[in-house]
N, CA, C and O of each residue as an XYZ file, in Angstrom:
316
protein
N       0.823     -1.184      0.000
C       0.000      0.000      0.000
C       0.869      1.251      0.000
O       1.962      1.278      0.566
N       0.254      2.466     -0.769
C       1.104      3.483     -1.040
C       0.972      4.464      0.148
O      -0.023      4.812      0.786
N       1.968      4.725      0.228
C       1.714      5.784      1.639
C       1.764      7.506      0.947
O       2.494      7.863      0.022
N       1.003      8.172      1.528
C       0.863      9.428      0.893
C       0.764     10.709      2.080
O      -0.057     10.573      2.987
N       1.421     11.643      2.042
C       1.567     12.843      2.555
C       0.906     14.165      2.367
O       1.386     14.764      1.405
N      -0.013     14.789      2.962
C      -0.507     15.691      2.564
C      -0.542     16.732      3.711
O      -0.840     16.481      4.878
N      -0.175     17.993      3.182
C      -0.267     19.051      3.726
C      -1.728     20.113      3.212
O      -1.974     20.551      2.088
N      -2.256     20.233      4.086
C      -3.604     21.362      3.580
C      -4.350     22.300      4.638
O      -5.238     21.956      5.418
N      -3.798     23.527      4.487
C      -4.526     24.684      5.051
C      -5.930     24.428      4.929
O      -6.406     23.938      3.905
N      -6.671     24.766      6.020
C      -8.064     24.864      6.262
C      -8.591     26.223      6.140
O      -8.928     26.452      7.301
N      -8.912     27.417      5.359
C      -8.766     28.838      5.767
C     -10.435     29.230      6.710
O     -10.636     30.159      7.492
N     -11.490     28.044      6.220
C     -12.807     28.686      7.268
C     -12.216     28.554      8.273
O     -12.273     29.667      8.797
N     -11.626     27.854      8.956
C     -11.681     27.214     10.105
C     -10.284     27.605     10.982
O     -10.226     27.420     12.198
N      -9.123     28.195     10.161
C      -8.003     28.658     10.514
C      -7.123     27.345     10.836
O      -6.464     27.266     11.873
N      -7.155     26.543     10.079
C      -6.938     24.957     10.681
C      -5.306     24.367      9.429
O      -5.417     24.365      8.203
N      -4.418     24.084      9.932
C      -3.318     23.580      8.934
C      -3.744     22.154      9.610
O      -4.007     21.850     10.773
N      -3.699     21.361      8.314
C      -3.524     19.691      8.204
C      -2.314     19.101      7.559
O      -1.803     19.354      6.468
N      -1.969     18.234      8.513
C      -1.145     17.244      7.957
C      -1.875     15.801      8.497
O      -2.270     15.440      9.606
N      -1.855     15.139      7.113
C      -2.084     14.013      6.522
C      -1.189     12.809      6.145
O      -0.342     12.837      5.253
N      -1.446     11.864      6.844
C      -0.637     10.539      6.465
C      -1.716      9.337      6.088
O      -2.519      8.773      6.831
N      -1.505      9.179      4.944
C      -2.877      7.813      4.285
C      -1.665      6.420      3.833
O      -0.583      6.327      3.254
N      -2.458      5.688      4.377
C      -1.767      4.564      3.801
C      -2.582      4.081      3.236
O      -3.608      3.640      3.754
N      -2.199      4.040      1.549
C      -3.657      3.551      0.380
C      -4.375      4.714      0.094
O      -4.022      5.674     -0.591
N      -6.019      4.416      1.034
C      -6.818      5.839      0.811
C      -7.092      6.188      2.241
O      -7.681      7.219      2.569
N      -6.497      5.001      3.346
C      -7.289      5.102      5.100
C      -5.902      6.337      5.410
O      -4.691      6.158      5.282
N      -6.795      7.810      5.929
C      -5.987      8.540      6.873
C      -5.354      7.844      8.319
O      -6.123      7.603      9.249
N      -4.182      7.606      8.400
C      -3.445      6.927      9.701
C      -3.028      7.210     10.558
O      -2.913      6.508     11.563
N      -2.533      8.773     10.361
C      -2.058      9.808     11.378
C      -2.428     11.020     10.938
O      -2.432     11.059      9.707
N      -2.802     12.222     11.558
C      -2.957     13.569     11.525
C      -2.770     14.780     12.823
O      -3.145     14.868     13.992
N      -1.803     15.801     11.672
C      -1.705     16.222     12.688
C      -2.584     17.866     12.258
O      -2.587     18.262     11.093
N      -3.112     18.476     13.128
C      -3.637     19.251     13.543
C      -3.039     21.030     14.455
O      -2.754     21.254     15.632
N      -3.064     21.816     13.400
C      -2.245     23.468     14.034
C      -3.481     24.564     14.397
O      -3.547     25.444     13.539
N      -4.081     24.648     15.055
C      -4.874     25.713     15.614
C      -4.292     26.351     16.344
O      -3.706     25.811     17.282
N      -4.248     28.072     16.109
C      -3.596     29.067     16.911
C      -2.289     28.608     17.468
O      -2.126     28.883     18.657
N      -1.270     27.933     16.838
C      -0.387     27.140     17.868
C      -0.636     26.154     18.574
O       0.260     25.902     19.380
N      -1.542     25.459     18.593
C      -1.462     24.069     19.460
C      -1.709     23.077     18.444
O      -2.561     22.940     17.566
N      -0.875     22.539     18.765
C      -0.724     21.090     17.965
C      -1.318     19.510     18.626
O      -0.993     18.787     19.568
N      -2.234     19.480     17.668
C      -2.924     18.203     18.218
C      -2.698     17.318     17.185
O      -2.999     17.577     16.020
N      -1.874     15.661     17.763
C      -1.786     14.685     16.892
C      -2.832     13.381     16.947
O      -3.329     13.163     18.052
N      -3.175     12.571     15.937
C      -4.099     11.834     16.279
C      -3.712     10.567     15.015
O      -3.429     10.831     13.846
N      -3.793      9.185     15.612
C      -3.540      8.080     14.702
C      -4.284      7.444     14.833
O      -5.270      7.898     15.412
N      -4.319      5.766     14.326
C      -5.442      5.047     14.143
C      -5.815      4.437     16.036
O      -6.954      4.413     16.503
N      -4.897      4.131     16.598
C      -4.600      4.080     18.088
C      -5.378      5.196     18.974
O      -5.772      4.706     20.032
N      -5.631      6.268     18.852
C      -5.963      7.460     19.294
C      -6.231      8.836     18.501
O      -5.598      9.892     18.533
N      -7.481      8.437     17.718
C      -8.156      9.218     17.162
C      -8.947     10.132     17.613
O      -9.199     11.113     16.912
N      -9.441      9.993     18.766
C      -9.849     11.860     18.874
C      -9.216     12.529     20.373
O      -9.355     12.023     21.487
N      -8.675     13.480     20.128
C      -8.151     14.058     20.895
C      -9.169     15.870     21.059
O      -9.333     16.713     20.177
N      -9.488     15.884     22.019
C      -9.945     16.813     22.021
C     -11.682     17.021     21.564
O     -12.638     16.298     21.843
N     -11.646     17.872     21.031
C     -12.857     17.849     20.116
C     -12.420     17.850     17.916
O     -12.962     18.335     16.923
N     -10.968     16.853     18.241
C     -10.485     17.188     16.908
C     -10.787     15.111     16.653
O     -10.871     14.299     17.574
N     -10.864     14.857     15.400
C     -10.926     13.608     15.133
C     -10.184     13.558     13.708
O     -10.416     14.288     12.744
N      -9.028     12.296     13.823
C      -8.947     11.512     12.176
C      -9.680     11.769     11.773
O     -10.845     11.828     12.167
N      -8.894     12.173     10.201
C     -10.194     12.302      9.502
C     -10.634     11.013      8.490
O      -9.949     10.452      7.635
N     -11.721     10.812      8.813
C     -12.692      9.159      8.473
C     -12.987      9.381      7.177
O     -13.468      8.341      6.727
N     -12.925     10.430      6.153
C     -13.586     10.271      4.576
C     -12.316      9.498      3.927
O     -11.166      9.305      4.321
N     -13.014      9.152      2.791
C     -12.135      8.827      1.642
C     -11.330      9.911      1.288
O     -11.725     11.052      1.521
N      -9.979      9.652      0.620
C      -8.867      9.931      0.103
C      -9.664     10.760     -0.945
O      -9.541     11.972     -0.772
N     -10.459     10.391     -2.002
C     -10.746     10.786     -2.973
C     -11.697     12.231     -2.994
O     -11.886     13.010     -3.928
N     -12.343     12.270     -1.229
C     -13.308     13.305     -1.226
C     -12.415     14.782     -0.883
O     -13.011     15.858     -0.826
N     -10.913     14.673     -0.667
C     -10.170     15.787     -0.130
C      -9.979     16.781     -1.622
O      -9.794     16.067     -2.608
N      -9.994     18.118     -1.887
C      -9.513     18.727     -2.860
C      -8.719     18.923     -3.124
O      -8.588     20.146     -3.165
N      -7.459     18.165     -3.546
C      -6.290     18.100     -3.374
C      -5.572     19.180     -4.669
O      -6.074     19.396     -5.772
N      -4.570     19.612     -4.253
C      -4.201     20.202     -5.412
C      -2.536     19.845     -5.317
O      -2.014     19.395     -4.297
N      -1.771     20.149     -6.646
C      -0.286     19.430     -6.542
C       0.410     19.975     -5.457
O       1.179     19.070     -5.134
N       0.558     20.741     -4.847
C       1.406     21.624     -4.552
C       0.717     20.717     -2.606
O       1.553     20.741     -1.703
N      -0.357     20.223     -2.362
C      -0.542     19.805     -0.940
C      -0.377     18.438     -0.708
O      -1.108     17.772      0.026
N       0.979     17.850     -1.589
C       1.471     16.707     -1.211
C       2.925     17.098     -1.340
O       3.671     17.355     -2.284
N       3.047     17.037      0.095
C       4.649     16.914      0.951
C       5.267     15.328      1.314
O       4.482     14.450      1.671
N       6.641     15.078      1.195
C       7.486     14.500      1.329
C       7.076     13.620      2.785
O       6.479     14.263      3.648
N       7.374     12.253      3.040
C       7.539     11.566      4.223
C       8.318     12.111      5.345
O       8.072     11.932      6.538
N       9.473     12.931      4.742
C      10.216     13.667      5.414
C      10.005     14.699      6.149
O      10.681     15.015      7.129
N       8.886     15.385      5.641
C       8.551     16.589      6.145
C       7.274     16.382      7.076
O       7.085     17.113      8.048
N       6.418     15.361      6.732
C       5.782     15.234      7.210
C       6.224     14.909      9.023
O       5.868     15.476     10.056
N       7.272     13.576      8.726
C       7.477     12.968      9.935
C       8.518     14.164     10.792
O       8.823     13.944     11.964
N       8.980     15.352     10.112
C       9.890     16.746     11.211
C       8.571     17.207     12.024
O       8.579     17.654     13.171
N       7.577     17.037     11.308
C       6.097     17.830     12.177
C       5.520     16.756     13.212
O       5.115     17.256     14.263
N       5.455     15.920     13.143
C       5.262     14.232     13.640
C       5.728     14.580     14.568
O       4.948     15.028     15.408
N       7.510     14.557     14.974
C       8.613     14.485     15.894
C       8.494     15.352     16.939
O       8.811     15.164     18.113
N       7.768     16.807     16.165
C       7.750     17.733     17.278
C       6.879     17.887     18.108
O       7.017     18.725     18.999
C-alpha cells in the first residue's frame, strides 16, 4: 500500500492539516490551531474535540502543490 503525505490549510476554520494515508485510510494527523498542535492516529483518534479524519482519500480537494514529502511530514510528527 502506497503511503501518501498531505499538507492542507483549512482557511474557514483557521486549521493547517497534515495528513498521512496509507492507500486511501488517513493513519495519522496532525492538527495546528492558533499554535497548538494536536496529533491523532489510528490508536488514538480523537483528541480533544479534533478527530482523524474518516472520509475517503478521494473526497479531499487536493491540489499538486498539498502533497509533501515523508520527510517533512514525519519533522512535524517528531515535534
Amino acid at each position: 500500500m502506497e503511503d501518501i503525505y498531505v499538507k492542507k490549510y483549512w482557511e474557514e476554520e483557521d486549521v493547517l492539516f497534515y495528513l498521512h494515508f496509507r492507500g486511501h485510510e488517513a493513519v495519522r494527523q496532525i492538527e495546528i490551531i492558533d499554535g497548538e498542535v494536536k496529533k491523532m492516529n489510528l490508536d488514538n483518534p480523537v483528541v480533544g474535540d479534533s478527530m482523524l479524519y474518516d472520509q475517503s482519500f478521494e473526497d479531499l480537494d487536493l491540489a499538486q502543490n498539498d502533497f509533501i514529502s515523508e520527510r517533512e511530514f514525519e519533522a512535524i510528527w517528531a515535534s
